[in-house]
N, C-alpha and C positions, 0 to 999 in steps of 0.2 A: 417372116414365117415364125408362128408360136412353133419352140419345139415342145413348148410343157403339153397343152394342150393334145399334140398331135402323139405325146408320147407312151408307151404302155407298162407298166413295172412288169416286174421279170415274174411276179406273182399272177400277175394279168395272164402272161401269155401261158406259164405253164396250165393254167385253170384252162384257156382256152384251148390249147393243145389235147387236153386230156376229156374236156368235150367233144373233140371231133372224134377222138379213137373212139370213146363212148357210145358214138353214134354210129360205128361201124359195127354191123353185126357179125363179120367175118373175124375182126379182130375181138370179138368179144366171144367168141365158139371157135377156138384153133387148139387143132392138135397138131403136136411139132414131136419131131424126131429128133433124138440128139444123144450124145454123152455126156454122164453126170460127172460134173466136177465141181470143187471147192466146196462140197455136202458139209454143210453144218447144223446139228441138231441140237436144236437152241433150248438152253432151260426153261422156256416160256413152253417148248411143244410145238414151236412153228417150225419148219426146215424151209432152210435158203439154202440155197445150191445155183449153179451155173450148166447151162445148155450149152453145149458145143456142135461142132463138124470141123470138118477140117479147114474152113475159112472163116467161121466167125465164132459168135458165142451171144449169148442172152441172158439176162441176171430171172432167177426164178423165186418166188417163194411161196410158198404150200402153208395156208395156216392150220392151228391145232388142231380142229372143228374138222378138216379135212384130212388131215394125217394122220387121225386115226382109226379111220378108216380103212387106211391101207394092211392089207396083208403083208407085206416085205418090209425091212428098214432099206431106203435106198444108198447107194454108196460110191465112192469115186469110181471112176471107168464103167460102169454101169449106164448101157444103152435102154432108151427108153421112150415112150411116146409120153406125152404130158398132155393134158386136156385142162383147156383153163382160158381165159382171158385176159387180152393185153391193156394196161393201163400204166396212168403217169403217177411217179409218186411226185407230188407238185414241190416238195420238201428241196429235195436233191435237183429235182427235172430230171431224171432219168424212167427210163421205160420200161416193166418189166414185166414179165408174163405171172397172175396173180391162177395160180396153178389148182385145181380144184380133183384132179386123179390122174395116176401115175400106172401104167402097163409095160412092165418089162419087155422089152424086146430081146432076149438072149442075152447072157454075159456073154456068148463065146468061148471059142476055146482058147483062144492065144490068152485072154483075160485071165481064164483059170490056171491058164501056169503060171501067166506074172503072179497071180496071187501064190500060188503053191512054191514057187524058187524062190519068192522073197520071205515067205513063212519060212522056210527051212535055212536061207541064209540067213536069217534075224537070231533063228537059234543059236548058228552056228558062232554067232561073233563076230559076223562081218562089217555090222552096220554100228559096231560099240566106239564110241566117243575115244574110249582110250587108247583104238587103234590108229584114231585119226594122225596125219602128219601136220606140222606146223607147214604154211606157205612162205619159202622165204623171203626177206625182207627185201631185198636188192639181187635178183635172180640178173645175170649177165644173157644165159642164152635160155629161152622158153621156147618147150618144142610142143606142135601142133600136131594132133593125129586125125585128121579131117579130108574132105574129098579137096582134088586139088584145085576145082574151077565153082563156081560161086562164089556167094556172096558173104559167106560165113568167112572164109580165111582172108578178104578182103578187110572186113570189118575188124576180124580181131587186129591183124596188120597194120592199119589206119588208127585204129585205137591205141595200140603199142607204143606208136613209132611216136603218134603227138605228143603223150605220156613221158617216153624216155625214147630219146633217138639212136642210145646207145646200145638199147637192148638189141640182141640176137633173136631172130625169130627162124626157128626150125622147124619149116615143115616136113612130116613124114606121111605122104598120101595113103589114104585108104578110104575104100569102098565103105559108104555109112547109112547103106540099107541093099536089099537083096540079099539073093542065096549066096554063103561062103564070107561074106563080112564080118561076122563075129569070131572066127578062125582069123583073117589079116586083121583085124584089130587088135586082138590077142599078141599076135603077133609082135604087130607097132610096140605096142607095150612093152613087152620080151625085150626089141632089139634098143629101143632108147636104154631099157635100162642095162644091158650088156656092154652098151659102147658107151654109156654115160652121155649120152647127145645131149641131155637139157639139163636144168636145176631144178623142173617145175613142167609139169606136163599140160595140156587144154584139150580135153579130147571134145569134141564138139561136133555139133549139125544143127541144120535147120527144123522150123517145125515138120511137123505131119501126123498121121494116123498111125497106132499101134502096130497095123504092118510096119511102117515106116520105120517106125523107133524099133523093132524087134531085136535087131543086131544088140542093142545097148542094155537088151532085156535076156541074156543068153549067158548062161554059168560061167562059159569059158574066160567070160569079157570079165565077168564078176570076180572070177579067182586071179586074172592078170592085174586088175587093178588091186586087188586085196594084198596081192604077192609084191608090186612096184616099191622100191628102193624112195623112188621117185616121185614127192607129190602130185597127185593129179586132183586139178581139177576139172570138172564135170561141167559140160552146155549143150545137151541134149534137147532139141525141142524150142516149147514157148517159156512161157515162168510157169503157167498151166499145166506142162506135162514133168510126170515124174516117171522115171526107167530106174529100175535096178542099180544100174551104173551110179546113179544121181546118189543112190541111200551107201554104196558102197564107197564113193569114191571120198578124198579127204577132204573139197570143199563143193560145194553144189553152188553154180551162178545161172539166174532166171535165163541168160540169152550168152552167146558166144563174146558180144561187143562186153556185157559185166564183166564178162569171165579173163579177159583181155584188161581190162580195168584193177579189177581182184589182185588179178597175178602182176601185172604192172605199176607199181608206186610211179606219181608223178611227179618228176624228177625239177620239176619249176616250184612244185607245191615245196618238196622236200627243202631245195635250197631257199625260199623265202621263208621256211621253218627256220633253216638254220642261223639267216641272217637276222631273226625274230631274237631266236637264242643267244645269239652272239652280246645284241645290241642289251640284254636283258643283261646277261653277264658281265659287259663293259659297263652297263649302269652300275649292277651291283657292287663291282670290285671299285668304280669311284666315290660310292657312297660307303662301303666300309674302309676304304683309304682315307676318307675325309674323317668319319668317327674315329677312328685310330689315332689319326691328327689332333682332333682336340680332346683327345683322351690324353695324346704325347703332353699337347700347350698345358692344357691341365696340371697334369705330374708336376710340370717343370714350375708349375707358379706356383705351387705349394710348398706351404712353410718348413717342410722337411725335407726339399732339396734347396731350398735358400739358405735356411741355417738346419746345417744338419748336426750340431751340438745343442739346440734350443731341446731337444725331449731327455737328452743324457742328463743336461743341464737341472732339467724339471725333475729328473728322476733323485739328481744326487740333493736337489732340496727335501724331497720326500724324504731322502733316508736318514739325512741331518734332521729334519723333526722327527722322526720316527725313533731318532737316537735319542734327543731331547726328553718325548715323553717317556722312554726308558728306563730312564739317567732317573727325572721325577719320579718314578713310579719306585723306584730302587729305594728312593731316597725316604718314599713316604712310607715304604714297606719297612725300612730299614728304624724312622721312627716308633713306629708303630709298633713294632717289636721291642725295642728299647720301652719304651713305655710299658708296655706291658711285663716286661722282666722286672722292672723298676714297681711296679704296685706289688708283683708277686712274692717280690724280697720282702717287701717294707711287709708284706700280710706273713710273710715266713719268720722274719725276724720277730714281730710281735708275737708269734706262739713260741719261738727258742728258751728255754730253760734257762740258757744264759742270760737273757733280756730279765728275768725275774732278780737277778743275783745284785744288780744295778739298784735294788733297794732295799740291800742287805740279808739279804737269804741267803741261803745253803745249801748245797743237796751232800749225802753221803751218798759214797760208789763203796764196795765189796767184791774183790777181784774182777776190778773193771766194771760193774754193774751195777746201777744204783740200787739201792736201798730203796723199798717204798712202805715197809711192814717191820716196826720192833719184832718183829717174829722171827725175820729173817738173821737174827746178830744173837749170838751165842757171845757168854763172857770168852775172853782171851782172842776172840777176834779182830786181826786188822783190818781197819778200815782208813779211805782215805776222803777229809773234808775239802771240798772245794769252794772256794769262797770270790769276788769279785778279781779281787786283783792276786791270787793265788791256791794253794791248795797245801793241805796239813795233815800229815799219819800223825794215824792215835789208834788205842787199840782199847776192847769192850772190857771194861773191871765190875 
């Protein structure tokens, strides 16, 4: 058997698939009912959004050309009829309704309140980041405000317990749609946090329709959770639906089984973290024990703890020539000087008066004072001559 031959690429078939819807006139003229969710008004002009009911859901998308056409912008929870045709995008393989006009069916009224309590709680501070609570890291007992029989407290439970077998799971049952539910929820709330029952709250239900969800959409439920000691986290619905509860409360998980995940660290994960750490640590404390080591070998082979007088030793040579050239410099300063005295005599001596006398000269002095002017010596004046080898009074006649 060829399988090549016999075989189709994935490009084959999605082509072929999206010929056959093609060729259906029914899926190419369908108007569908639904609720609008995941609205995104894309900087191109297109809107992509998702069609719901309470059991399934359809990807849609309205291009430009078509959307602006429309009188309304459309928007989450918003009920609507859509007219358009089903086609494959070959790309993905997925199937999506290619949306050509859009007819409101009523917001309703439960819709306009959720919009109007969540406008006025947004105001108020409820839904602000800085209110939120940390989730804590290792929570011993986590308490559950859910109905007591389905699938929801099943799930968070089975999720828990695989997670960490040591955790506490505290359920506190309540009614999680009908009349009087968002008073015992409220409630729940109140008494966990009165008695300190948990570390870490899960308030949770299954999906459904905004009837359904109403309790979680109700001030009272809003101000118990805003007021809670006690972090809560929120599992309201599908990952699709969002309640009041969801924007108020401290962490939002798409489904109960997240929200069980979220609030439980898993305690296998945590310990082969540890032993990750460990092993990372004992590497590192033997790899800087070994550098230390041959930092220590090091030290110890260096020429300054082998002879630890060799640098004194060097030093005291330095300061014996340093004395040396000293000594020299003393010595040559010292000629230098002598020299110099010695030319300044010999040039002092040759101007002295007395160096003249040495070839038979004379000066006269007059009360200590030479004589240099006949004008100065009056007859009857003493004077005294001074001559080589002595000196002679005599007086002017």
């Amino acid at each position: 058997m060829n399988y090549e031959e016999m075989a189709v690429t994935v490009s084959q078939l999605n082509s072929y698939i999206k010929d056959k819807i093609a060729d259906d006139e029914y899926l190419n003229n369908i108007l569908v009912k639904g609720e609008i969710s995941n609205f995104k008004n894309h900087y191109t002009g297109h809107l992509y959004f998702t069609l719901k009911d309470e059991k399934s859901l359809i990807k849609c998308i309205m291009f430009k050309s078509y959307a602006q056409k429309l009188e309304f912008m459309p928007k989450d929870g918003m009920k609507v009829f859509a007219f358009g045709g089903v086609s494959v995008f070959e790309r993905d393989g997925v199937y999506q309704i290619y949306v050509k006009a859009i007819q409101e069916d009523g917001v309703g009224l439960l819709y306009k309140k959720y919009e109007e309590l969540k406008n006025k709680l947004e105001k108020q501070g409820y839904f602000d980041e800085k209110h939120k609570q940390k989730i804590p890291l290792m929570p011993k007992t986590v308490g559950v405000l859910t109905s007591q029989t389905g699938s929801v407290i099943r799930d968070i439970i089975n999720v828990s317990t695989r997670r960490n077998p040591n955790v506490h799971i505290r359920l506190l049952p309540v009614p999680v749609q009908g009349e009087g539910a968002a008073e015992k929820i409220a409630d729940g709330i109140r008494i966990m946090n009165e008695k300190k029952l948990a570390d870490v709250l899960i308030l949770a239900r299954g999906g459904g329709s905004l009837e359904d969800l109403w309790p979680f959409n109700e001030e009272i439920v809003a101000h118990s959770i805003y007021s809670s000691e006690i972090p809560i986290v929120s599992a309201i619905g599908h990952e699709t639906d969002f309640t009041i509860s969801d924007f108020v409360a401290d962490l939002r998980a798409p489904t109960p089984s997240a929200a069980a995940e979220l609030t439980v660290p898993d305690i296998y994960e945590i310990k082969q973290r540890n032993n990750t750490y460990q092993n990372r640590l004992r590497i590192s404390l033997l790899k800087k024990v070994e550098i230390m080591k041959l930092r220590f070998d090091k030290s110890m082979s260096s020429r300054i703890f082998k002879e630890p007088l060799r640098n004194i030793n060097d030093q005291y040579l330095k300061v014996d020539t340093n004395i040396k050239k000293l000594e020299t410099a003393v010595r040559n300063k010292q000629k230098q000087v002598n020299e110099q005295y010695i030319e300044l005599v010999s040039k002092l001596d040759a101007l002295s008066p007395l160096k003249t006398l040495t070839r038979g000269y004379s000066f006269t002095e007059k009360e200590g004072k030479m004589v240099k002017s006949i004008n100065e010596l009056n007859v009857g004046d003493k004077i005294t001559i001074k001559l080589i080898d002595g000196e002679s009074n005599a007086q002017i006649i």
